[in-house]
N, C-alpha and C positions, 0 to 999 in steps of 0.2 A: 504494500500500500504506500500511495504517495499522492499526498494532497497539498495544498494553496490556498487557505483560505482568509477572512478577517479575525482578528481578534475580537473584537466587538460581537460578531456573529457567533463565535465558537464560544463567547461567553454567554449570551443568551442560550443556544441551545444546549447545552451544559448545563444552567440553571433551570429550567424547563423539565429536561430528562431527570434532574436529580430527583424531581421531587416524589417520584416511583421506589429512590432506592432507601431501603432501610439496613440498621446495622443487623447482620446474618452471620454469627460464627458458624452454625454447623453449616451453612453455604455458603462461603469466601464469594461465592461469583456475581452472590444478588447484591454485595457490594460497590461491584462495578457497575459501569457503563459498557452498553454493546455499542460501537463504532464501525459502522460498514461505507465501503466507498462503491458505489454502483453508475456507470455512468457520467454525468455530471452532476452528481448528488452525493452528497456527505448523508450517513443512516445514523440516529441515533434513537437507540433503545435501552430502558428500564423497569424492573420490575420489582416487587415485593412479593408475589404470588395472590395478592391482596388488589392490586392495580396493576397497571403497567402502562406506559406511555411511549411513543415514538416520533419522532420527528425529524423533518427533511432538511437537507440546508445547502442550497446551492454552490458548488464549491468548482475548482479548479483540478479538475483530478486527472495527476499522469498515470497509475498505476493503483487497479483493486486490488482491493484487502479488509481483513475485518478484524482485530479488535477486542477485547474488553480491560478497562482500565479502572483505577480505584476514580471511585466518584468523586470524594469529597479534594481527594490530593489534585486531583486534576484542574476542577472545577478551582480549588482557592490559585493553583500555581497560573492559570491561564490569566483570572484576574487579576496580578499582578505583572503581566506584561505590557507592554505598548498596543495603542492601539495602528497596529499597521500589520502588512501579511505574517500570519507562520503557516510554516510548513510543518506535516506528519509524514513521518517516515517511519517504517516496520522493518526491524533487522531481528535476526535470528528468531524473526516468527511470533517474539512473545513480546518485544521491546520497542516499544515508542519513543521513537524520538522528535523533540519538539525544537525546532530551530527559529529563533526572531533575529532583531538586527544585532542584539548585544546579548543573546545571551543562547545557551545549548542545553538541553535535560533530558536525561532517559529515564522512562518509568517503565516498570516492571507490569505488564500483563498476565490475564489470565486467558487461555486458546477459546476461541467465541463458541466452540462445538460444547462447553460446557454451559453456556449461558443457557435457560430455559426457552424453550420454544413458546411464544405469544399464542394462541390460538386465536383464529378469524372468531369474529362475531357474527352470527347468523343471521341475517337483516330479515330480522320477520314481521319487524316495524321499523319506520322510516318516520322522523320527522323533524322539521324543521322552524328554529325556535330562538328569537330576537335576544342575542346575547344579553341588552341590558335588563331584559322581562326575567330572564330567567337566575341572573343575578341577584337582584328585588329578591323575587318569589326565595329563593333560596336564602338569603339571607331572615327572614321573615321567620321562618319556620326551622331550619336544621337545628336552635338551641332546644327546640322541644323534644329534639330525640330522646331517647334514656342512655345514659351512661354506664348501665349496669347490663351487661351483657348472661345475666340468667334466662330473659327472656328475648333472641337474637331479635324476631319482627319487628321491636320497639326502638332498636339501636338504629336503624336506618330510617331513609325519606323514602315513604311511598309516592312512587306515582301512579296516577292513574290518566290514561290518555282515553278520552269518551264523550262521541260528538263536537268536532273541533276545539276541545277544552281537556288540556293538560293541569292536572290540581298537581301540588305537593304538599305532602301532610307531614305531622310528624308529633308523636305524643309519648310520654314516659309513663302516662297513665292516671297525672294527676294535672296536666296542662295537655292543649294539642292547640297546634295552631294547622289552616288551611292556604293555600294559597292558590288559584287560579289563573290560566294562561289561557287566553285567546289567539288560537294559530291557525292557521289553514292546514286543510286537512291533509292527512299522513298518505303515506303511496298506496294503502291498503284502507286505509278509514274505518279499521276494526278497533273493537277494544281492545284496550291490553293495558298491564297492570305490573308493578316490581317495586321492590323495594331494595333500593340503592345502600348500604352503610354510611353512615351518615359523613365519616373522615373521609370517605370518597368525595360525597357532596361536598364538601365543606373544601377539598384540593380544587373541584373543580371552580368553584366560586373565585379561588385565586387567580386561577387560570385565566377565565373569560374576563377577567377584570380591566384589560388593558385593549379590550376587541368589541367596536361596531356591529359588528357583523352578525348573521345569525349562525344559531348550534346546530349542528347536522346530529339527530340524536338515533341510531340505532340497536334495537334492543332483540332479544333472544332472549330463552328459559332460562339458560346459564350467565349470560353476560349481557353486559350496556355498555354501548362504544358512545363516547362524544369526540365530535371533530369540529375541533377552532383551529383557523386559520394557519392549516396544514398539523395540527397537533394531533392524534391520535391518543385518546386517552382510554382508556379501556378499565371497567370493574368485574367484577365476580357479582353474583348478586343473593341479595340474603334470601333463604329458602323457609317459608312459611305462607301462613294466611294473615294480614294486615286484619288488625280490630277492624267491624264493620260502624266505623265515628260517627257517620251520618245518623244512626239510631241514638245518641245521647246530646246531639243538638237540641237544645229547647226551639220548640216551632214558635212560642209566646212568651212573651214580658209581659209582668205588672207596670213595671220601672223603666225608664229610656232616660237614662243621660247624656248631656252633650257636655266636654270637659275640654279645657286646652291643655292642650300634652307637656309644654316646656314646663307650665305649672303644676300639674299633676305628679308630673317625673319629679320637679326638686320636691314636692313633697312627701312622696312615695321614698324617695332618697334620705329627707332626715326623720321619718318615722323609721325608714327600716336598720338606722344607727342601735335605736333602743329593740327591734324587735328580736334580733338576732338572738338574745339570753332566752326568749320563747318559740324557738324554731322559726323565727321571720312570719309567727302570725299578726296580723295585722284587723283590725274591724273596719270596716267601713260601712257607716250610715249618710242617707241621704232621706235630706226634706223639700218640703214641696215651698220653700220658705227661699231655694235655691240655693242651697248650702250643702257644701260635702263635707265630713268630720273624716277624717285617720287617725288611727288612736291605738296603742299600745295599752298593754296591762301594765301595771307596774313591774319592774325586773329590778334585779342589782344594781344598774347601773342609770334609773332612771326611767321615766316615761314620757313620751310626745303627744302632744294632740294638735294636727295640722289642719285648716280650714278652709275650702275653697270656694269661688263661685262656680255655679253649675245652673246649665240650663235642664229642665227636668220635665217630662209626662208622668202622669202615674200618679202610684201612690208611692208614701213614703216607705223606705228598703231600710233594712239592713242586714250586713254577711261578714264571714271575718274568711279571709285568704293568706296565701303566702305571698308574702310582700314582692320578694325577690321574682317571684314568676309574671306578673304585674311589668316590675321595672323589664327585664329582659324582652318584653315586647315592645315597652314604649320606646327602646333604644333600637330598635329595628323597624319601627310602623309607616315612618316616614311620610307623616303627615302632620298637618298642626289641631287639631282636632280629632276625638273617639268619643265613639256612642259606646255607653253601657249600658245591658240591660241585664237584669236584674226581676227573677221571679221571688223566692222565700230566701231564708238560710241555708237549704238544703239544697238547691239547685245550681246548678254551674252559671257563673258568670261568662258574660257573652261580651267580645272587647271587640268592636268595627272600626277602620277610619273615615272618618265623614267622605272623604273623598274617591276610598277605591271601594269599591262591591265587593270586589275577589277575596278580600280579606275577613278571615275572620281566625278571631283568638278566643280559647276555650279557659279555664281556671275553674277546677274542683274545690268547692267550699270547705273550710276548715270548722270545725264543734265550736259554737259560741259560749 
């Protein structure tokens, strides 16, 4: 192998493919990067057995070859070069050598026949889906996953692709939030359904971060590929049945409030100072008088009672929740404005922003 390409370039795509690899002792090779030279194209591949990612990168190339090198050494040495041509060159098969204008390094490889084989994703759905919507959406929702991997379905983002509407869910079982996407429809326009790991979702969120463009999304029983802007990102997908969430929506309110969120949040913020010595419960009453109360029990360290204005329907409410699940939507809702509604003590609070439909955020009641 012998290639020619930018510094600048081989630093992005480096940074890019890293973010597949994880530290592997009992497999030195998921360590590295796979580097293939094909044509006029530089190949870069990585995996965790968990994801895996690829990517293209136009290059100058006199002589194929492929490759696998430690990710992290590579990645920091390349960043410290100039940014102007290096050249890779392959001697005794296993040894990269990297040449710039002032400086020379050999690093040590591992033979690419040991790197794992990617398998194709089966395009059994096709669709196509506006980088920044699906960013949003993701952000929105991935904190509701569950953390606790005893029960795998809840650790991931389900989707569900049905009647030109892609939703992404995602719930631990004591929150769920929903999020919906209006797309043109898919090359087949069937339903179909999966649930993603939510670290997947949450890489791919970084990924499309810097891209216009729309997500080319194909999915299969076993795997979900996304393609941004030549990036090949590939997951494994969690195997179960997703809670059926649409059955624990309240279809009615007693209560409809309207709140502004910058207010809301700092006050959901210094009540949840004192709430933390009570697991982050929190009460919240509302009157028809146009007042919201937050209010803490007394703990060790104190208690808060925070006060706000509120536009309100209904009758007067009151419910106690966890504070913290509250804030972690307001910091993702991305609007200046949320409707609450509100049935009894016993029923889930129901969190919208005045401005998107698509949205809706769930929070199971705490014992008053």
């Amino acid at each position: 192998m012998k290639v020619f390409c930018n510094q600048k370039d081989l630093l992005n795509a480096l940074n890019i493919t890293s973010k597949a690899v994880s530290q592997n002792v009992v497999l030195p090779v998921l360590n590295n990067i796979l580097i293939k030279t094909e044509g006029k194209e530089m190949h870069f591949a990585a995996t965790n057995l968990e994801i895996a990612i690829k990517y293209r990168l136009q290059a100058d190339v006199r002589n194929e070859g492929a490759i696998t090198v430690p990710a992290k050494l590579f990645t920091n040495y390349v960043a410290l070069l100039p940014d102007e041509k290096i050249e890779l060159n392959l001697t005794d098969g296993l040894t990269l050598n990297v040449k710039s204008s002032n400086s020379q390094t050999k690093i040590k490889g591992i033979h690419p026949d040991e790197f794992p084989l990617i398998p194709k994703t089966e395009k059994e759905t096709t669709l196509s889906v506006p980088a920044k919507e699906l960013e949003k959406a993701i952000n929105q929702v991935v904190f509701s996953a569950s953390v606790n991997t005893s029960r795998p379905v809840l650790s991931g983002v389900y989707f569900l692709f049905d009647k030109d509407i892609l939703s992404l869910v995602a719930t631990d079982s004591y929150r769920l939030a929903e999020r919906k996407i209006h797309i043109k429809k898919g090359k087949d326009g069937e339903r179909f359904e999966c649930i993603v790991p939510a670290k997947t979702v949450m890489e791919l969120s970084k990924l499309i971060q810097k891209t216009t463009e729309n997500i080319e999304i194909n999915a299969s029983k076993n795997q979900i590929l996304f393609i941004i802007d030549g990036i090949e990102f590939t997951s494994r997908l969690i195997e179960g049945k997703f809670p059926d969430y649409e059955r624990i929506m309240p279809k009615t309110s007693k209560t409809k409030i309207l709140v502004d969120v910058p207010a809301l949040e700092l006050a959901a913020k210094r009540v949840s100072l004192f709430a933390r010595e009570d697991g982050n419960s929190v009460k919240m009453s509302v009157t028809n008088d146009g007042k919201m109360l937050l209010s803490t029990e007394e703990t060790k360290v104190g208690e808060e009672k925070a006060e706000l204005n509120i536009s309100i329907e209904g009758e007067n409410n009151k419910i106690a929740f966890n504070v913290q699940y509250l804030l972690d939507m307001l910091q993702a809702v991305g609007d200046e404005k949320v409707f609450i509604e509100l049935n009894d003590k016993l029923s889930p609070i129901v969190v919208k922003p005045q401005k998107t439909a698509d949205y809706t955020y769930i929070i199971m009641p705490l014992k008053i």
